[in-house]
PyMOL Python script that loads the backbone (N, CA, C, O; Angstrom):
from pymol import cmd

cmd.read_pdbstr("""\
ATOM      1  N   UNK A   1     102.366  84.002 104.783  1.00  0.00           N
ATOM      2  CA  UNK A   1     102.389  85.445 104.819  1.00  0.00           C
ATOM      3  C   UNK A   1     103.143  85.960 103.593  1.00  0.00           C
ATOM      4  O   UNK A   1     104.115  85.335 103.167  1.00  0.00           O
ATOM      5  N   UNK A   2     102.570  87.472 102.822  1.00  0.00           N
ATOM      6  CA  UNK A   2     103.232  87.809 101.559  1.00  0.00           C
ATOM      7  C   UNK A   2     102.911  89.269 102.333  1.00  0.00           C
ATOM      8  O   UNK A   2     102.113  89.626 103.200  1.00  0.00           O
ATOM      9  N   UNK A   3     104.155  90.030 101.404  1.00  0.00           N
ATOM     10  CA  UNK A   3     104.005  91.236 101.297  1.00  0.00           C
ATOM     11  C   UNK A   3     104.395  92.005 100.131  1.00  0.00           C
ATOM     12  O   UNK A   3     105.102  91.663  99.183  1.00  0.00           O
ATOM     13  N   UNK A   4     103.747  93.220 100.392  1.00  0.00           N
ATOM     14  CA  UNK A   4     103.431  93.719  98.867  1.00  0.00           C
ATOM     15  C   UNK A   4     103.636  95.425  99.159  1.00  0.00           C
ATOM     16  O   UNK A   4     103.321  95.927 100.238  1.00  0.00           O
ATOM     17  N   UNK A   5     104.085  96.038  98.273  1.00  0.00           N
ATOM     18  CA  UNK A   5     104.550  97.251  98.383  1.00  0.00           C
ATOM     19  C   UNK A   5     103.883  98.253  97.459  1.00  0.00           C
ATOM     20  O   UNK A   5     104.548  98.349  96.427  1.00  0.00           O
ATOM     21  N   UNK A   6     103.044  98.864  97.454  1.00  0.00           N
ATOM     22  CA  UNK A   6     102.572  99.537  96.899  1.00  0.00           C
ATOM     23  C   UNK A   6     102.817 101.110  95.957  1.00  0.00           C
ATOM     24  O   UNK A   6     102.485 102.277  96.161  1.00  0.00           O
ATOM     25  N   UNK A   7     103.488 100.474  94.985  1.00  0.00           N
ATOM     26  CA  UNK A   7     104.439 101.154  93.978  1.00  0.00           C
ATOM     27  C   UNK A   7     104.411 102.616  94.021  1.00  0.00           C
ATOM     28  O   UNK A   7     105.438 103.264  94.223  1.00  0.00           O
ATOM     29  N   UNK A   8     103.124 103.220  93.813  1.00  0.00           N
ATOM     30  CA  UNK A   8     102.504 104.466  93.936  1.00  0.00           C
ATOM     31  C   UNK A   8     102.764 105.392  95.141  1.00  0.00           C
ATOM     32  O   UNK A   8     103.183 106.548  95.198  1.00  0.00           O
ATOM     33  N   UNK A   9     102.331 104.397  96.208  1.00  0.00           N
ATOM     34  CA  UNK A   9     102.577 104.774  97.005  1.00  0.00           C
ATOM     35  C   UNK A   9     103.722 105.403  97.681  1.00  0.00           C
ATOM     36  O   UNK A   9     103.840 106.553  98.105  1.00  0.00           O
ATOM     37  N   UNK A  10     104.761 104.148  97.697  1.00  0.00           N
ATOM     38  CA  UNK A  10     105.965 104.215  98.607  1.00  0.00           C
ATOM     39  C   UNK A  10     106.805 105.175  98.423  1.00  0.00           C
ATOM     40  O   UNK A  10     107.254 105.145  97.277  1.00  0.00           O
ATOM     41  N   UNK A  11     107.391 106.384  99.334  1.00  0.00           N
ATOM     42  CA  UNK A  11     108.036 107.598  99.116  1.00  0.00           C
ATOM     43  C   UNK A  11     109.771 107.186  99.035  1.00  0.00           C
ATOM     44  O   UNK A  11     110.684 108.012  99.064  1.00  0.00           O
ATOM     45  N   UNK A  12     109.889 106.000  98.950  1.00  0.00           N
ATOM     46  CA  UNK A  12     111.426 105.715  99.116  1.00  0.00           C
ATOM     47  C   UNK A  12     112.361 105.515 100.048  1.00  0.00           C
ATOM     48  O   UNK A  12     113.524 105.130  99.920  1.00  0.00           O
ATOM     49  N   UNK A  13     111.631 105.868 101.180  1.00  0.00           N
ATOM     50  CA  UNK A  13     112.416 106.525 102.749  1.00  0.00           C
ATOM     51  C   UNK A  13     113.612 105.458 103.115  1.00  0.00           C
ATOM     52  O   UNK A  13     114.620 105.975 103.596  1.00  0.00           O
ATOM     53  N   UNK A  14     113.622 103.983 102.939  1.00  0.00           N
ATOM     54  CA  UNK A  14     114.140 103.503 103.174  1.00  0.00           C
ATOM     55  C   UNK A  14     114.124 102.563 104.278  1.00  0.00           C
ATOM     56  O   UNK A  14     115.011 101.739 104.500  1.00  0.00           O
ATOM     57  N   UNK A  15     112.825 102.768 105.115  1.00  0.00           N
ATOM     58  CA  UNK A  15     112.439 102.051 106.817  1.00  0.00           C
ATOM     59  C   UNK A  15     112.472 100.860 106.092  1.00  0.00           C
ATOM     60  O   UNK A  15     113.551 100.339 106.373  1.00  0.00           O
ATOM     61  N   UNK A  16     111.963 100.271 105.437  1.00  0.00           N
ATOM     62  CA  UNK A  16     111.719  98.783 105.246  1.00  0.00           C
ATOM     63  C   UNK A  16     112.505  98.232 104.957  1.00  0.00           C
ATOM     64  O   UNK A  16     112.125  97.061 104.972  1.00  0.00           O
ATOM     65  N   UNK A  17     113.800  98.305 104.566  1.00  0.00           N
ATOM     66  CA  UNK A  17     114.779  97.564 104.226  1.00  0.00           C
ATOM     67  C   UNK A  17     115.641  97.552 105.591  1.00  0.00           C
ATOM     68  O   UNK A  17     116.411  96.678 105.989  1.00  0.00           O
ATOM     69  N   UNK A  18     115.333  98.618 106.111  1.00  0.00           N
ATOM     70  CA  UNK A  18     116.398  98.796 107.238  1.00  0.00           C
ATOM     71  C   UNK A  18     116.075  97.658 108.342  1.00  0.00           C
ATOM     72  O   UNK A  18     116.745  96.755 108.842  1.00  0.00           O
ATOM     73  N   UNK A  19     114.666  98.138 108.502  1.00  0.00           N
ATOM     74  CA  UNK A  19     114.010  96.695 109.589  1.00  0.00           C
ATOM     75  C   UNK A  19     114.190  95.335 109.005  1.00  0.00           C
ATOM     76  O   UNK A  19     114.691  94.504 109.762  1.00  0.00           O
ATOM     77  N   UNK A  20     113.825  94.892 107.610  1.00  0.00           N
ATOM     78  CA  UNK A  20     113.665  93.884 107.485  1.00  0.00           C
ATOM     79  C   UNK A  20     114.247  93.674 105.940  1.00  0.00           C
ATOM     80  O   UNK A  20     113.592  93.520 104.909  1.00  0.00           O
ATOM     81  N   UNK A  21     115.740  93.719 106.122  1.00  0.00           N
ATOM     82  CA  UNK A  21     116.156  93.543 104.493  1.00  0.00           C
ATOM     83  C   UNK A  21     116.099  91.760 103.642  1.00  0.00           C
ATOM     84  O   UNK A  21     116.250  91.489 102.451  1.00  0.00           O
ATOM     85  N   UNK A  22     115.884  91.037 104.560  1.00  0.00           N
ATOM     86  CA  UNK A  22     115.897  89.903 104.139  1.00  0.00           C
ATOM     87  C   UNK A  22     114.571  89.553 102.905  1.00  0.00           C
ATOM     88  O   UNK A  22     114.668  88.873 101.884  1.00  0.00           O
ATOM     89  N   UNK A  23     113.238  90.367 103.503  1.00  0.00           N
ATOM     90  CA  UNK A  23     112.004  90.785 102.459  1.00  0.00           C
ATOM     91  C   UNK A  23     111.889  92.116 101.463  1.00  0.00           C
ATOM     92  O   UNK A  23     111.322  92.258 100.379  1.00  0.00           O
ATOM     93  N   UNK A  24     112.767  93.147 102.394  1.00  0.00           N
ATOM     94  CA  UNK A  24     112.307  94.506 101.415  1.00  0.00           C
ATOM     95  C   UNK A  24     113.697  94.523 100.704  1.00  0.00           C
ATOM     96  O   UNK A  24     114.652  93.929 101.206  1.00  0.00           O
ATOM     97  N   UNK A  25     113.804  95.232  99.494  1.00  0.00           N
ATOM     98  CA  UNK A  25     114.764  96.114  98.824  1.00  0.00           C
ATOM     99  C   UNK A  25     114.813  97.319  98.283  1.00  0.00           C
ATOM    100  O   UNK A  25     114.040  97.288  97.325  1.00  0.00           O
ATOM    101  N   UNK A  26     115.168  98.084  98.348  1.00  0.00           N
ATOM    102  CA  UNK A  26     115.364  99.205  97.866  1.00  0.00           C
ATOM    103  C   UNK A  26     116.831  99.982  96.868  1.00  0.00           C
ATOM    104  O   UNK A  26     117.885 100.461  97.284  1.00  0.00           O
ATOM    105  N   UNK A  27     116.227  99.802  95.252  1.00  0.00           N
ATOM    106  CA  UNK A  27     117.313 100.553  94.558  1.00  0.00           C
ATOM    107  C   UNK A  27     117.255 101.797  94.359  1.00  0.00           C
ATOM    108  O   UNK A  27     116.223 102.277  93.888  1.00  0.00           O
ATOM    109  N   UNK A  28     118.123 102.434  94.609  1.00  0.00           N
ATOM    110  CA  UNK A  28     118.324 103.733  93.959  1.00  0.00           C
ATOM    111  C   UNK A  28     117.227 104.285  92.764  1.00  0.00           C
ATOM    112  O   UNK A  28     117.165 103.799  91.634  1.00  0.00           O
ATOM    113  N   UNK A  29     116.432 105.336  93.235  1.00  0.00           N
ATOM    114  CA  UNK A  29     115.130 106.307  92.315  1.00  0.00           C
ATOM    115  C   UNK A  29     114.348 105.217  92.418  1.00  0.00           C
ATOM    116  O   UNK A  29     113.386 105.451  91.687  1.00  0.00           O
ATOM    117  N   UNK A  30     114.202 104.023  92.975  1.00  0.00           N
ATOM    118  CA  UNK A  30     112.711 103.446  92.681  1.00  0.00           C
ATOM    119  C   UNK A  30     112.088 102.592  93.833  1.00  0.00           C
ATOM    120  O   UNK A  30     112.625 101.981  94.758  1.00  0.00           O
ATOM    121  N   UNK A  31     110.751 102.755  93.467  1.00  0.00           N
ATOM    122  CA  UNK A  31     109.856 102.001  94.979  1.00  0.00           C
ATOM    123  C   UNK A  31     110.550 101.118  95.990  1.00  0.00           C
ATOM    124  O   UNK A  31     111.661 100.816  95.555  1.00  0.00           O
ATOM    125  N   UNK A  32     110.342 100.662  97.017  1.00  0.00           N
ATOM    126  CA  UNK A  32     110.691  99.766  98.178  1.00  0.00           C
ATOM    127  C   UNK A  32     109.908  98.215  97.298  1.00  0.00           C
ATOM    128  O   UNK A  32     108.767  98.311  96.846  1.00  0.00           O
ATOM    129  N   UNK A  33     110.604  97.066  97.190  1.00  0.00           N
ATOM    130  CA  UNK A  33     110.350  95.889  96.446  1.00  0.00           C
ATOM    131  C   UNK A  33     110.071  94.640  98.130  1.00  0.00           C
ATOM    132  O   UNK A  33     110.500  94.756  99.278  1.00  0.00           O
ATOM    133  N   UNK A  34     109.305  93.715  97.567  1.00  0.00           N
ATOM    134  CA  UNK A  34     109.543  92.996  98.399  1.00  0.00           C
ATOM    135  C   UNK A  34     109.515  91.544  98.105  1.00  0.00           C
ATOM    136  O   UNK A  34     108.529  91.130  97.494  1.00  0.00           O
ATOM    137  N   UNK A  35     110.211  90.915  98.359  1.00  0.00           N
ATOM    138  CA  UNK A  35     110.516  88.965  98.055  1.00  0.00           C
ATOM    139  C   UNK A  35     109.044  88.938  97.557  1.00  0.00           C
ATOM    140  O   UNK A  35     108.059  89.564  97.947  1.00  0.00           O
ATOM    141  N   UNK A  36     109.181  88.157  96.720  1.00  0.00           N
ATOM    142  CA  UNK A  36     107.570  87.414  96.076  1.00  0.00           C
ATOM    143  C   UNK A  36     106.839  86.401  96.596  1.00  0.00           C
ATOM    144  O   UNK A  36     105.631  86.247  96.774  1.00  0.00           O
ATOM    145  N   UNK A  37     108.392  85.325  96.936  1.00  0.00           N
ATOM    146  CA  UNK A  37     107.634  84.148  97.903  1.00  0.00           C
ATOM    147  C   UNK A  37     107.273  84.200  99.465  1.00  0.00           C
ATOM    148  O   UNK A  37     107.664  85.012 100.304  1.00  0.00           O
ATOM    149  N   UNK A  38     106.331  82.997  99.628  1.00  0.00           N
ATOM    150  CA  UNK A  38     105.900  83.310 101.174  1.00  0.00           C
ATOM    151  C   UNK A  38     107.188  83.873 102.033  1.00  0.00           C
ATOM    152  O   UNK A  38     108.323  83.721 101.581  1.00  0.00           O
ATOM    153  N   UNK A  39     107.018  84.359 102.965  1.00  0.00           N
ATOM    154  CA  UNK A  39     107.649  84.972 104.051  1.00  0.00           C
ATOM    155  C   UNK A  39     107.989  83.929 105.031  1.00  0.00           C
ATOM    156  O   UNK A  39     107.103  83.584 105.813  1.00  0.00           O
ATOM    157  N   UNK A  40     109.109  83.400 105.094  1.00  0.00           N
ATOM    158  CA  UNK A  40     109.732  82.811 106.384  1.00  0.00           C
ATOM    159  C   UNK A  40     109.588  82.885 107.685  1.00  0.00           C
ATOM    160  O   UNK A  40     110.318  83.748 108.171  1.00  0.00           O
ATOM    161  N   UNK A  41     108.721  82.136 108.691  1.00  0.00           N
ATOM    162  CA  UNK A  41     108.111  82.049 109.677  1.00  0.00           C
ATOM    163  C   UNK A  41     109.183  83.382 110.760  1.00  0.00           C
ATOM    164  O   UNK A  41     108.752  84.268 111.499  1.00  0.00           O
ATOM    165  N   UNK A  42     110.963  82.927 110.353  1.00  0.00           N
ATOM    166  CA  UNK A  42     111.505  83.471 111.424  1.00  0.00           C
ATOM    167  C   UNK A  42     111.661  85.230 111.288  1.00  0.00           C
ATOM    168  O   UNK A  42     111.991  86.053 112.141  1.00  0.00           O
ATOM    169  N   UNK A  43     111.245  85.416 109.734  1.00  0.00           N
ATOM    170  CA  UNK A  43     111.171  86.916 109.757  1.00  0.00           C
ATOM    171  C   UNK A  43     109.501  87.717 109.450  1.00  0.00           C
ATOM    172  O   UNK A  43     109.099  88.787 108.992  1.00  0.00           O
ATOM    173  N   UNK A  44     109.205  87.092 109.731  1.00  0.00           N
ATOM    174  CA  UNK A  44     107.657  87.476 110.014  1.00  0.00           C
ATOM    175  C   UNK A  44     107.118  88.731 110.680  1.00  0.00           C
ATOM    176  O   UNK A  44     106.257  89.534 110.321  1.00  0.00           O
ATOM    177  N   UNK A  45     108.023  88.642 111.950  1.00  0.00           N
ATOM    178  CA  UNK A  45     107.777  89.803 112.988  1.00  0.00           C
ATOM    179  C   UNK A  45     108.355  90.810 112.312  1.00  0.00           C
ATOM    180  O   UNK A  45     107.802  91.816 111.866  1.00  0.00           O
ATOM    181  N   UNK A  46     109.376  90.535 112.257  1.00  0.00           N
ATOM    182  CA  UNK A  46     110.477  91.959 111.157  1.00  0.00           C
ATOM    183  C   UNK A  46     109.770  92.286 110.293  1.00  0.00           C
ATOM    184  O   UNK A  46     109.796  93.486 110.022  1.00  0.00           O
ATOM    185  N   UNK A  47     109.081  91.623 109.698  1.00  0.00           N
ATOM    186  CA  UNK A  47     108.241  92.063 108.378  1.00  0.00           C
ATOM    187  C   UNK A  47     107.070  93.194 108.266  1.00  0.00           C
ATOM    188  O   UNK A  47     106.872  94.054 107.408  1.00  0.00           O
ATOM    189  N   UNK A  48     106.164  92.766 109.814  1.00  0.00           N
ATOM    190  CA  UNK A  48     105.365  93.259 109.787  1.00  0.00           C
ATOM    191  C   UNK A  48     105.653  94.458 110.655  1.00  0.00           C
ATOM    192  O   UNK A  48     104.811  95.356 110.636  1.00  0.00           O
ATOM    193  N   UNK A  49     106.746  94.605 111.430  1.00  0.00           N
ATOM    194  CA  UNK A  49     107.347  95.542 111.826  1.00  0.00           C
ATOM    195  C   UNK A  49     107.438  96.301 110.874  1.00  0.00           C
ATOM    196  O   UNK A  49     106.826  97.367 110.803  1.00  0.00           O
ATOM    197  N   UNK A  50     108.044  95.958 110.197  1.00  0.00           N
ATOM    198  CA  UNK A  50     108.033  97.518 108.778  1.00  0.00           C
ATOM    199  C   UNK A  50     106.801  97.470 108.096  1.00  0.00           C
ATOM    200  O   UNK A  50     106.324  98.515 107.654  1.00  0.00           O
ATOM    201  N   UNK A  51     106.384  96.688 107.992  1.00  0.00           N
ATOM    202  CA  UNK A  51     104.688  97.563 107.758  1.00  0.00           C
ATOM    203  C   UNK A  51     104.027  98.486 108.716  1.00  0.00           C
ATOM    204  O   UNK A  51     103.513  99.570 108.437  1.00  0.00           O
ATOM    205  N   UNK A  52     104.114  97.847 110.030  1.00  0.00           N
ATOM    206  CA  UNK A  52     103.431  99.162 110.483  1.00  0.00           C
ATOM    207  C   UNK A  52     104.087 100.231 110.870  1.00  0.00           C
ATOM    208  O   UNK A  52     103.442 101.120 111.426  1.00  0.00           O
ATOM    209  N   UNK A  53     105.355 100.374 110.688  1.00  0.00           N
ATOM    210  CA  UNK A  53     106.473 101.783 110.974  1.00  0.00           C
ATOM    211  C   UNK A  53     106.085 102.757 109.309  1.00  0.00           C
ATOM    212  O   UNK A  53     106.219 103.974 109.179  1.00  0.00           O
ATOM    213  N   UNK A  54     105.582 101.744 108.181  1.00  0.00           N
ATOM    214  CA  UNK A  54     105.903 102.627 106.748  1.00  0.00           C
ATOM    215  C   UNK A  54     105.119 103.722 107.401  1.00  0.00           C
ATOM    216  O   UNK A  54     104.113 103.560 108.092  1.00  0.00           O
ATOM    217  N   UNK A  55     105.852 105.154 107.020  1.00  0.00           N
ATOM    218  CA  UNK A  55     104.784 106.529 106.997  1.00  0.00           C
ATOM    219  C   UNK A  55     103.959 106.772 106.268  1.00  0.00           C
ATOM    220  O   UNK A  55     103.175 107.639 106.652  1.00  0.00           O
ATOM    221  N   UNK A  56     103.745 106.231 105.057  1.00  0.00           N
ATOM    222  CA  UNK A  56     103.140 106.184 103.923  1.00  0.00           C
ATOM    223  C   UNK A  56     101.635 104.840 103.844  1.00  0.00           C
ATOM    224  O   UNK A  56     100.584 104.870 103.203  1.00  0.00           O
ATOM    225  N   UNK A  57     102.107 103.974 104.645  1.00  0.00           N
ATOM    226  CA  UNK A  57     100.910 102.890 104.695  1.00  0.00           C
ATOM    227  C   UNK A  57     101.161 101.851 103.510  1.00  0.00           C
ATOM    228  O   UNK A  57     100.280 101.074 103.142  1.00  0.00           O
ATOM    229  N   UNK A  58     102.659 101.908 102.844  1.00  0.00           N
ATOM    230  CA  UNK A  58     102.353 100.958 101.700  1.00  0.00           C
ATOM    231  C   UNK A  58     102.454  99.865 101.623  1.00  0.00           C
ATOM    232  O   UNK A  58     102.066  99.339 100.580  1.00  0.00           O
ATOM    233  N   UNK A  59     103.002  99.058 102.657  1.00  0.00           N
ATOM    234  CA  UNK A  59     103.421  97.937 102.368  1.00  0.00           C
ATOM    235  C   UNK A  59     102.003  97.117 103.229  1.00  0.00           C
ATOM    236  O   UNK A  59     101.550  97.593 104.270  1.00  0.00           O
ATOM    237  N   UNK A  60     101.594  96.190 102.761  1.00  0.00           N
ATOM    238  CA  UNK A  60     100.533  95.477 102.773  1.00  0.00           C
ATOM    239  C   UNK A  60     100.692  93.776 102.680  1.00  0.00           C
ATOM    240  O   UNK A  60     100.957  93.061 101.713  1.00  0.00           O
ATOM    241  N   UNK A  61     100.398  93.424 104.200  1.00  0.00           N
ATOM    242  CA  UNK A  61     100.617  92.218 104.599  1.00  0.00           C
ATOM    243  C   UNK A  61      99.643  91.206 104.450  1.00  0.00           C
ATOM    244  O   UNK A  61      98.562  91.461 104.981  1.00  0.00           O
ATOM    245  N   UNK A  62      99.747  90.105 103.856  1.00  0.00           N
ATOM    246  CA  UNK A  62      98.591  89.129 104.131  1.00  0.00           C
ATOM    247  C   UNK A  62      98.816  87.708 103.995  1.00  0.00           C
ATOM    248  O   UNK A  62      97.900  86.915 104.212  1.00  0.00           O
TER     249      UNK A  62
END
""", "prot")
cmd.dss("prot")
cmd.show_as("cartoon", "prot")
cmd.util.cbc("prot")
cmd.orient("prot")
């Protein structure tokens, strides 16, 4: 599993780091980032938890 954040998209809000900071980051003025390598079986759920909470639809799981 990877996830991917969609630069354009993402309004900044901050949900994804909050649910699942071990994959997302968020600096100050710029997009929500997320780990590059596969996703760790034990945060998986967390992960995709903040995908489907983003209000925006950006973060994109596969």
């Amino acid at each position: 599993m990877h996830a991917m954040v969609e630069q354009k998209t993402c309004i900044q809000c901050g949900l994804c780091p909050t649910i699942c900071p071990q994959v997302f980051s968020l600096e100050p003025g710029e997009p929500a980032q997320a780990i590059t390598e596969e996703i760790p079986v034990e945060w998986q759920v967390a992960c995709q938890e903040a995908a489907d909470n983003c209000p925006v639809d950006a973060i994109d799981i596969k």
